[in-house]
C-alpha positions as CSV (number, residue, x, y, z in Angstrom):
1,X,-4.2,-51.4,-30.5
2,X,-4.5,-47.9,-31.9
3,X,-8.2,-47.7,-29.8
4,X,-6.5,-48.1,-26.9
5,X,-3.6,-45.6,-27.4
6,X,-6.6,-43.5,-28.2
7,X,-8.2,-43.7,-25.6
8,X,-5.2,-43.3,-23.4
9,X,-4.2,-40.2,-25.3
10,X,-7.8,-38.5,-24.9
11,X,-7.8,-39.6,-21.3
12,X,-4.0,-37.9,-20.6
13,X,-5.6,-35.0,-22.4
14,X,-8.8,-34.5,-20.4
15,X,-6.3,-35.1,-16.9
16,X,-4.1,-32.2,-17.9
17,X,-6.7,-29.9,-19.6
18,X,-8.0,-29.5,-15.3
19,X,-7.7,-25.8,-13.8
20,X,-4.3,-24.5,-13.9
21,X,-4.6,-23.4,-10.5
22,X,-6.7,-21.3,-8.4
23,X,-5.1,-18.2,-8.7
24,X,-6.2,-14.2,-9.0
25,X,-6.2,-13.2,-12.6
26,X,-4.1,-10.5,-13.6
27,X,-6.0,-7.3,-13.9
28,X,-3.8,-4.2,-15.2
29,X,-3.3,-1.9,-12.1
30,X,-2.3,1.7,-12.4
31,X,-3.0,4.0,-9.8
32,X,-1.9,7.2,-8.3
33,X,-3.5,8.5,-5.1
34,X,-2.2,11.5,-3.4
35,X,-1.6,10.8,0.7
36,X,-3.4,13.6,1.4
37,X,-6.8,12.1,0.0
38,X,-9.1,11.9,2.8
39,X,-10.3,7.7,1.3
40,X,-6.5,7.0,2.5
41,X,-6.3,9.0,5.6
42,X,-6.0,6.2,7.7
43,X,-2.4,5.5,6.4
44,X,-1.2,8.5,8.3
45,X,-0.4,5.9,11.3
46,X,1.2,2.9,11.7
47,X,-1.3,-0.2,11.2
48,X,-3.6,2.1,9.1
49,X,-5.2,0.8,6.1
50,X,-7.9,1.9,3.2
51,X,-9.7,0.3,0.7
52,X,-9.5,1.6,-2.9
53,X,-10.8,0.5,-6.2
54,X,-8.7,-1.6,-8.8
55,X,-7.9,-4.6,-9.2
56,X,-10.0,-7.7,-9.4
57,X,-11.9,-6.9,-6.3
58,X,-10.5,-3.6,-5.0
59,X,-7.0,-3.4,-3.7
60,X,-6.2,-2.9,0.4
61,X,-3.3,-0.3,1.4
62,X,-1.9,-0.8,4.5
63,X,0.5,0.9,6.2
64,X,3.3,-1.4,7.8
65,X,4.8,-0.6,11.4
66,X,8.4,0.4,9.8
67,X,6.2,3.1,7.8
68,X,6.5,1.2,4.5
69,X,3.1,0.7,2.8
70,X,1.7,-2.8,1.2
71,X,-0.8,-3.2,-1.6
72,X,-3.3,-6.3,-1.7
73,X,-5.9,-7.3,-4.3
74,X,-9.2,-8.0,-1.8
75,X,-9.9,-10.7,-3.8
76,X,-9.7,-13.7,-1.4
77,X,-7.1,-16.4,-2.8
78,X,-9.2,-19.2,-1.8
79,X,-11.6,-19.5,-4.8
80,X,-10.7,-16.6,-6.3
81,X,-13.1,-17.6,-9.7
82,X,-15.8,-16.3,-6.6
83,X,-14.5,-12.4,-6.3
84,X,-14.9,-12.7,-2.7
85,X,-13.7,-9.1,-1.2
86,X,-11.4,-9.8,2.0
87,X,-13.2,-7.4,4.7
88,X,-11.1,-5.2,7.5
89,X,-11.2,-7.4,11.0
90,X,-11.5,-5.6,14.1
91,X,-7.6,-5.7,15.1
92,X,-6.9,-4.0,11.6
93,X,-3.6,-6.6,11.2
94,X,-6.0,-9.4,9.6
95,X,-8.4,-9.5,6.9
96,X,-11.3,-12.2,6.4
97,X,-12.6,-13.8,3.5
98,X,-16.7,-13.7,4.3
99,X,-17.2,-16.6,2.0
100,X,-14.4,-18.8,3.5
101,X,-13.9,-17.7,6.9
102,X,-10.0,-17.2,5.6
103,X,-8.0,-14.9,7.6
104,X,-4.7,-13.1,6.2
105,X,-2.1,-11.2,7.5
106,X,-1.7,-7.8,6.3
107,X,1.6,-7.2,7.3
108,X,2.6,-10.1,4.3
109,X,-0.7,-11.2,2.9
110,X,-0.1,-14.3,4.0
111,X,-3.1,-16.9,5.1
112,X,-3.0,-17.1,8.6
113,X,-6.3,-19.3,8.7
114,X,-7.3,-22.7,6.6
115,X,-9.4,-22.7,3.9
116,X,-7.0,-20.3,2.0
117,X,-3.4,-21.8,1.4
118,X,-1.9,-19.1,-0.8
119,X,-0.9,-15.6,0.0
120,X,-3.1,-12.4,-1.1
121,X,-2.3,-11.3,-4.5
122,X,0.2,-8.4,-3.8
123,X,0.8,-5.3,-5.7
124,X,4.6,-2.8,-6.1
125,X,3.9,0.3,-4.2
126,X,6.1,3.2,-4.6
127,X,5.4,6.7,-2.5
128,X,7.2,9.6,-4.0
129,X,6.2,13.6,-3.1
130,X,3.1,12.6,-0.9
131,X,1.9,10.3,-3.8
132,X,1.0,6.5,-3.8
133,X,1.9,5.0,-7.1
134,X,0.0,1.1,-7.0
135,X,1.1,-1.0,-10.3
136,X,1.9,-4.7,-11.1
């Protein structure tokens, strides 16, 4: 009797001790860029959007049509353990996972083709004085 509520026991343990989901790790972010930097330039319109580093895999800025800004981590949520950078499409309103074939949404990071189910990791974005404050 006790073997078998050993064995049970081990095999509950081994069931549970599976990934706790595929999800970005948390990196610490922290970063000021001044609006006039000519790496963000592109944010001076509506639908712009610039790569900068930080983050697992760089972060995205992109600059919503309201003029509110976003801030993504490029690393793709499908198989994130894989660091695959999302890269700009050609409408600059999606991004693509190259190792996937995922497609998100920049206006909400959302996946808006399968593999990926979950949203781009997002960051808080502030802009104060011509700055761009990126945190989490």
């Amino acid at each position: 009797m006790r073997k078998i509520f050993l064995l049970i026991t081990l095999s509950l343990a081994f069931i549970s001790c599976g990934k706790s989901g595929d999800v970005v790790p948390n990196v610490s972010v922290n970063i000021q860029i001044a609006l006039t930097d000519p790496r963000v330039s592109a944010l001076n319109v509506a639908g712009g959007s610039a790569f900068i580093g930080g983050g697992v895999a760089g972060i995205i800025l992109y600059r919503e049509t309201d003029g509110s800004y976003a801030a993504y981590d490029r690393c793709s949520s499908y198989q994130p353990q894989n660091h695959c950078a999302v890269t700009l499409d050609a409408s600059g309103f999606t991004v693509t996972d190259p190792c996937s074939g995922s497609k998100f949404s920049l206006a909400d990071g959302t996946p808006v083709k399968a593999p990926a189910t979950r949203s781009l990791k997002s960051y808080t974005i502030n802009v104060s004085n011509f700055e761009i404050f990126v945190s989490n």
